[in-house]
N, C-alpha and C positions, 0 to 999 in steps of 0.2 A: 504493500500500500504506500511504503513512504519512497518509495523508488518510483512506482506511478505520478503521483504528486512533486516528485523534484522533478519528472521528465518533464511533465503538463508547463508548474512552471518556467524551466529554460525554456521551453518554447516561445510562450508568452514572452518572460524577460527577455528574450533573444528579439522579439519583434517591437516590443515597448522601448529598448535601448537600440532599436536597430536602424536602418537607415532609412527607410519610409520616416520613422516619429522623428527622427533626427533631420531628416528634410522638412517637414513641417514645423520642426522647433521654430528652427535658423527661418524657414521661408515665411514663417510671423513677424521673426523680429524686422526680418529685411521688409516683410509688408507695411509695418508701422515707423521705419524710418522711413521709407518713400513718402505714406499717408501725411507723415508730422514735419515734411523738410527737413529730413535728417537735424531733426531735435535736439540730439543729445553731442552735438559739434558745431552747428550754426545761432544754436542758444548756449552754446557751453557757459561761455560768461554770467550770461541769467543764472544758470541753475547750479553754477556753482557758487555765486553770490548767497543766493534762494535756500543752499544747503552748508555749503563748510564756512561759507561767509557769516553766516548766520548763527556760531552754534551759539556765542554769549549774548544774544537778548534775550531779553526775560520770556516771550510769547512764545519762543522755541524750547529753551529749554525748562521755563517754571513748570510748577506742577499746576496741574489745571484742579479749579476745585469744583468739578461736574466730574460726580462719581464715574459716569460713565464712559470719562475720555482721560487721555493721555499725551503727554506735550512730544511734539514730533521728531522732539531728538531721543526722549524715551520709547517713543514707538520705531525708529532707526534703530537704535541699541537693542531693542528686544528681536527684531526682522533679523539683525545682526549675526543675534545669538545664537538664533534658528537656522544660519546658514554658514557661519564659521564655521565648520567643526573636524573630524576628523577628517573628511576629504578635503581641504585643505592640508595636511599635512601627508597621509597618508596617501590621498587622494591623485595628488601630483606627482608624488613619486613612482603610483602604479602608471599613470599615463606616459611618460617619461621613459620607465620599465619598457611597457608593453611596445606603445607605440612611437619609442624613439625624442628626442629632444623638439621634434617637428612637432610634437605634440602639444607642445605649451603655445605655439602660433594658432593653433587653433583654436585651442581654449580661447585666446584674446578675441579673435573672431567672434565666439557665442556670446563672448562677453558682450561685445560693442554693439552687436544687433538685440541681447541679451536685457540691454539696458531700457529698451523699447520696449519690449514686449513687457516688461518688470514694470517700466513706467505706464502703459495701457492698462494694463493688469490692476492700478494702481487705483489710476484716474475712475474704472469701471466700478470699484470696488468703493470711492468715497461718492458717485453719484447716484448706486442706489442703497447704499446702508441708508437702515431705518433703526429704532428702538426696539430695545428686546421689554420684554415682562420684568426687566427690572431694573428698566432704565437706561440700561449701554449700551453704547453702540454696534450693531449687529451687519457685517458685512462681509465680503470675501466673493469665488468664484460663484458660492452655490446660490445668489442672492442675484446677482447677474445674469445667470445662468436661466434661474426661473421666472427673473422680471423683465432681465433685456432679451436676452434668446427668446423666451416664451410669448415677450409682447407681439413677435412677429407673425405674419399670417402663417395658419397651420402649426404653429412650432408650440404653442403652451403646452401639451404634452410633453413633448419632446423634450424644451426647456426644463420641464420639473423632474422628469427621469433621470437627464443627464446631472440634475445639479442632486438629487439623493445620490447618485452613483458616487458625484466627487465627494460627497460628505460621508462614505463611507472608505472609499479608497482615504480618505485623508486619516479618517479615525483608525484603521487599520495601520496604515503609515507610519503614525505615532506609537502606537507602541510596540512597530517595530522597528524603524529607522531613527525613530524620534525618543526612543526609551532602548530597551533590549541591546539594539546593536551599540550604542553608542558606548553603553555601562559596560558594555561588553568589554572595548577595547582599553578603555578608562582604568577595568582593574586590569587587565594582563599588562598593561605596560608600568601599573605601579608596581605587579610583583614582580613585573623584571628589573626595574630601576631600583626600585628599596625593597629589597630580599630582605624578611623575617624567615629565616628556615625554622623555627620553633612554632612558627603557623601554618607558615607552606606546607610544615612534613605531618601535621595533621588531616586527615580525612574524613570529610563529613559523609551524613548516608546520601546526600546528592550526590555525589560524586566529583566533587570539588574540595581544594584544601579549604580549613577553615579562615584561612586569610581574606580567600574569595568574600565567605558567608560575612565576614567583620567589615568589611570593606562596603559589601554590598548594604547590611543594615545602617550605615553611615551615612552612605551617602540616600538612603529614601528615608531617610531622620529629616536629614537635611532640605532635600525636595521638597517633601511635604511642610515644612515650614517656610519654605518660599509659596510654591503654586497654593495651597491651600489658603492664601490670604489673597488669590485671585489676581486678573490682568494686573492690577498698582502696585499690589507686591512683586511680581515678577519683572514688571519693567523699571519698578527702584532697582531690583537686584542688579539688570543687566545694564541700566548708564552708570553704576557704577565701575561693575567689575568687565563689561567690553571693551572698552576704551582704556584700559588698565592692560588686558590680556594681547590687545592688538597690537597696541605700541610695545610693549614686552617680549614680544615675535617678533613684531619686525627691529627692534634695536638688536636683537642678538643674531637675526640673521643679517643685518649690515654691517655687524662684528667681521661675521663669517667672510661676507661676501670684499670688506674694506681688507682684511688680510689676503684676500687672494685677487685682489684689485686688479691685478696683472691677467686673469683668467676673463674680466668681464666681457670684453671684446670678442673674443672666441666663443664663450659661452653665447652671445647672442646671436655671434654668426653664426654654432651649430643650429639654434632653434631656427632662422631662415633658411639656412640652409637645407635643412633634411626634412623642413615641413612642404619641400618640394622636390626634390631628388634626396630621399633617404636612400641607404645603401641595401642592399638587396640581402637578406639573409636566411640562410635554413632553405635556400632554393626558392626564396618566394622574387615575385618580381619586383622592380620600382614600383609600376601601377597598385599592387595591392600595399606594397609600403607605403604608398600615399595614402590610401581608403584608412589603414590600419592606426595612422597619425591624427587623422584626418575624425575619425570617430570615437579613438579616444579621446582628441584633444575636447570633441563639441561634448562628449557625455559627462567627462570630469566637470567642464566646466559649470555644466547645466547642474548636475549632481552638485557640486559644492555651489554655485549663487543661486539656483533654483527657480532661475527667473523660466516662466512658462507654465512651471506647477500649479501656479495659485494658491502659492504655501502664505508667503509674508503680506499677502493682500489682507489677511485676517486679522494684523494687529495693525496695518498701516490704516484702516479704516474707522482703527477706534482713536483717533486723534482728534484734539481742540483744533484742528483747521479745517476753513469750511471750500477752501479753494481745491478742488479734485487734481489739477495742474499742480498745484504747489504741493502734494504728498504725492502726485505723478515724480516728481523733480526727486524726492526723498529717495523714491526707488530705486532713479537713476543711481546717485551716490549708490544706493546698498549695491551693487552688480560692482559699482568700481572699487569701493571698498574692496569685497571679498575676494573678486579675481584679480582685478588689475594689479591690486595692492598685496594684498596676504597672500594671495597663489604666485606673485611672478615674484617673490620673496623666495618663497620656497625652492620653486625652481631653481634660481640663481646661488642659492643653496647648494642644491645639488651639484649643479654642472659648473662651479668653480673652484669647488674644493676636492676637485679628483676621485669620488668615490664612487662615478658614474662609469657604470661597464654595460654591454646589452646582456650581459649575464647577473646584473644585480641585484640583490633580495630586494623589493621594494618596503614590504615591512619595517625593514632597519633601516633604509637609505637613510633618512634624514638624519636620525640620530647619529647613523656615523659619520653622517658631514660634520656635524656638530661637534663631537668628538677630536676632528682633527685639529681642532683649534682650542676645546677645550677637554683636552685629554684627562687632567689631573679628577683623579677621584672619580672617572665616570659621570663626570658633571655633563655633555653634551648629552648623555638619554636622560640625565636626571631631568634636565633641560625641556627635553621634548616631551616626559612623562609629564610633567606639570603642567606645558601645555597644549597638551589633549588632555589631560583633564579639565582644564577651563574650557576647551573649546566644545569638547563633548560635554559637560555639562550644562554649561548653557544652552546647547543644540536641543536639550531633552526638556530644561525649562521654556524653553521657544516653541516648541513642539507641543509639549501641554497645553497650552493657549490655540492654537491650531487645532488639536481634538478634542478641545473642550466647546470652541466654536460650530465643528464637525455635531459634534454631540447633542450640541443646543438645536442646530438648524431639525436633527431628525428625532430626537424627542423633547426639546422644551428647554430655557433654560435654569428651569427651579429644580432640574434632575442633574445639573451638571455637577454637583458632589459624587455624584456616582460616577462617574466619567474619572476623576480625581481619584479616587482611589484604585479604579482600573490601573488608571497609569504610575501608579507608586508600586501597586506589585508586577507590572511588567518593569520596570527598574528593579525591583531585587531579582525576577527569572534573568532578567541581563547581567547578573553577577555569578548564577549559578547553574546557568545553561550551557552548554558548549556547542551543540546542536549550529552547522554553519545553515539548515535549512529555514528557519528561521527568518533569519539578515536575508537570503536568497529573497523568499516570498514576499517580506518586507520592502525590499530595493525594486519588484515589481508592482507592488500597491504606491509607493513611490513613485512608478514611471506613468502608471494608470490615471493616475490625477491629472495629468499634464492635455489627455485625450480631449476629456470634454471640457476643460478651460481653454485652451487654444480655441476650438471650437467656435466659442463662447466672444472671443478675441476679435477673430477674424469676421465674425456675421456681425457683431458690434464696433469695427472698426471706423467705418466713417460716424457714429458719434463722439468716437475719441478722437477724429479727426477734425469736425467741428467741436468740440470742446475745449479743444487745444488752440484753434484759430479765434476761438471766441477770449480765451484768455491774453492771446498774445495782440488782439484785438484793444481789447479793455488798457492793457497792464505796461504793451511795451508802445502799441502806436497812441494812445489816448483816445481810442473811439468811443464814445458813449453810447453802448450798446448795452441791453441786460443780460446779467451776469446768469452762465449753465454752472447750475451749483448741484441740481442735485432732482432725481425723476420725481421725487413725490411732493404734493402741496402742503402736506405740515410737516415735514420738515425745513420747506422755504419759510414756512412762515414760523418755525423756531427760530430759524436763523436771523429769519429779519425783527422779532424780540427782540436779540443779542446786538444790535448794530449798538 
């Protein structure tokens, strides 16, 4: 039975991460840079003013005092959390591994079209959230999905099918990408880094040391005293400690990358280089060395910023701003943040401190980059074990809010305490499972969400492309036009209270 069920899903997974959905990704993103005049280069100035420009006034980053919302640099920080995490570190070095240094050119590619689809994704998600039964604000794919998809002729059906499927594929998701896997890697790499053998060499009747079990109780102690105090506590957590964990990556990997200063050059020409004529190996051709660079670079990349899923639309909707454009803009950042910034970190990581072979463990890559500069006491894993734990655990507090939203859309959200405790004990199964099938099914409920929000994207595109021209209408030529805030009539007229 469980050999049927792994076959069933590689197949799936095999088509979900494969080059059909992987042309669809990219051919969104490419659709909404055309739709928006390539937006995220010809506004660059705008929206990086709109976002990094921004981060110390008060309207960005104070805390909003409407239980319901959250200030847009804590809804950034939290999207953040959800999407940093182990494939950025892990992540990079498998595509690198698999499909060569060409591989990270691509990544930048899904990025940049990446940033689009994240930003539409964004826009669609603050124009039709409405109020939940308890006042917050309630929005993402599946809200979209059953009010924009479904508004169109014939499709209200359709719309509502697609958006339970995403709100199941999401809650699925979470507590396996978004919990289990993540916990998973979190302890193995702290009992490789800080070996307790007087815990390690005991055996529980799971069939894990009891390091695992200690480690595992720890950390859903600690979970559940973050998530369980809901969206405000989770997004206190993460503008704290994101922006703590990011800069603390990337100083140590410009440690790495400043002492091999001499490699940088080379290392950027391998990555142009062989993300178009890689070298042929094991008998395969150029052509398939290209496909092979070419799909891991767009999967890692989509895998670790997520732009397409309709993951971070979920908390970027519960924000004090009522401009769908101006938390469009936020998205932008989240895509360049994760890739541009913490992935091509890594990267450079690897490919300038020599420890890159096509015969390489990807598992350990990074850490023994890191190692070679900071040899003494096994500091370079200790290094990297601390951060995947910050990156994986905030991925899993990111995730929590994700299927706890999941949860609400498909039954209510006065039941979402139930949801909450789901996901605290699939964090301790993620300390005491070792089962890789799991992470397999999970990484394809993962890729499934992506089906019908694209979808979702593409047949609602020219509103996101009228609501972009209507913004840049209003904001950069001065036309006095009225303002697309938002599909339903009382929440225009909440909004217009608030003037």
């Amino acid at each position: 039975m469980l050999e049927f069920i792994t076959n069933i899903n590689n197949d799936v997974n095999s088509f979900i991460w494969g080059i059909p959905a992987l042309v669809l990704l990219i051919g969104t993103g490419l659709l909404m840079t055309i739709l928006t005049k390539v937006f995220q280069v010809s506004k660059i100035g705008h929206w990086w003013k709109e976002t990094v420009g921004s981060m110390f006034h008060k309207d960005v980053i104070g805390h909003s005092k409407d239980k319901g919302s959250i200030s847009p640099f804590q809804a950034l920080c939290t999207a953040l959390a959800a999407t940093i995490g182990v494939g950025n570190i892990a992540g990079v070095a498998a595509a690198i591994c698999i499909g060569g240094p060409g591989a990270v050119f691509w990544m930048w590619v899904a990025a940049f079209f990446g940033m689009m689809t994240n930003y539409s994704e964004n826009v669609l998600g603050m124009y039709y959230r409405r109020r939940n039964a308890n006042g917050e604000w309630a929005g993402g794919a599946m809200y979209y999905l059953e009010d924009g998809l479904g508004s169109k002729k014939g499709c209200k059906t359709v719309g509502k099918v697609l958006a339970v499927l995403f709100s199941i594929f999401t809650l699925l998701a979470s507590f396996g990408i978004g919990a289990m896997g993540q916990i998973n890697k979190i302890v193995a790499n702290i009992e490789s880094a800080f070996t307790i053998d007087a815990l390690a060499n005991i055996q529980t009747p799971f069939g894990v040391s009891l390091y695992s079990v200690i480690l595992g109780v720890i950390l859903v102690v600690i979970a559940a005293l973050i998530t369980l105090g809901g969206l405000k506590r989770i997004a206190s957590f993460a503008e704290k400690v994101v922006p703590f964990m990011v800069v603390l990556f990337v100083a140590g990997s410009l440690i790495i990358i400043g002492v091999n200063y001499d490699m940088i050059i080379p290392a950027f020409g391998s990555i142009f280089k062989t993300a178009f004529s890689p070298v042929a190996v094991a008998g395969g051709t150029v052509g398939a060395m290209i496909k092979l660079a070419m799909v891991q670079g767009f999967k890692r990349g989509v895998f670790s910023n997520e732009a397409g899923l309709g993951s971070s639309v979920m908390v970027h909707s519960n924000t004090n701003i009522k401009e769908p454009v101006k938390q469009g803009m936020w998205g932008i950042f989240e895509v360049f943040a994760d890739t541009m910034v913490v992935c091509t970190m890594t990267a450079l990581v690897v490919l300038t401190s020599g420890v890159y072979t096509p015969e390489a463990n990807d598992a350990t890559l990074v850490a023994e980059a890191f190692n070679t500069v900071f040899a003494w006491g096994n500091i370079g894993s200790k290094f990297i074990a601390i951060a995947i734990l910050l990156f994986a655990f905030t991925t899993v507090l990111g995730w929590d809010h994700y299927g706890s939203k999941a949860w609400e859309y498909l039954f209510g959200a006065k039941s979402v305490k139930v949801y909450k405790v789901l996901h605290l004990v699939t964090i301790m199964l993620g300390a005491i499972l070792t089962s890789s099938l799991a992470w397999d099914i999970s990484d394809t409920f993962n890729g499934l969400m992506m089906i019908p929000n694209l979808i979702a994207v593409i047949v609602l595109s020219g509103l996101v492309m009228k609501i972009t021209k209507n913004y840049v209408d209003r904001n950069l030529k001065g036309k006095d036009v009225k303002p697309m805030l938002t599909a339903f009539p009382e929440v225009e007229e909440e909004y217009s209270k608030e003037k």
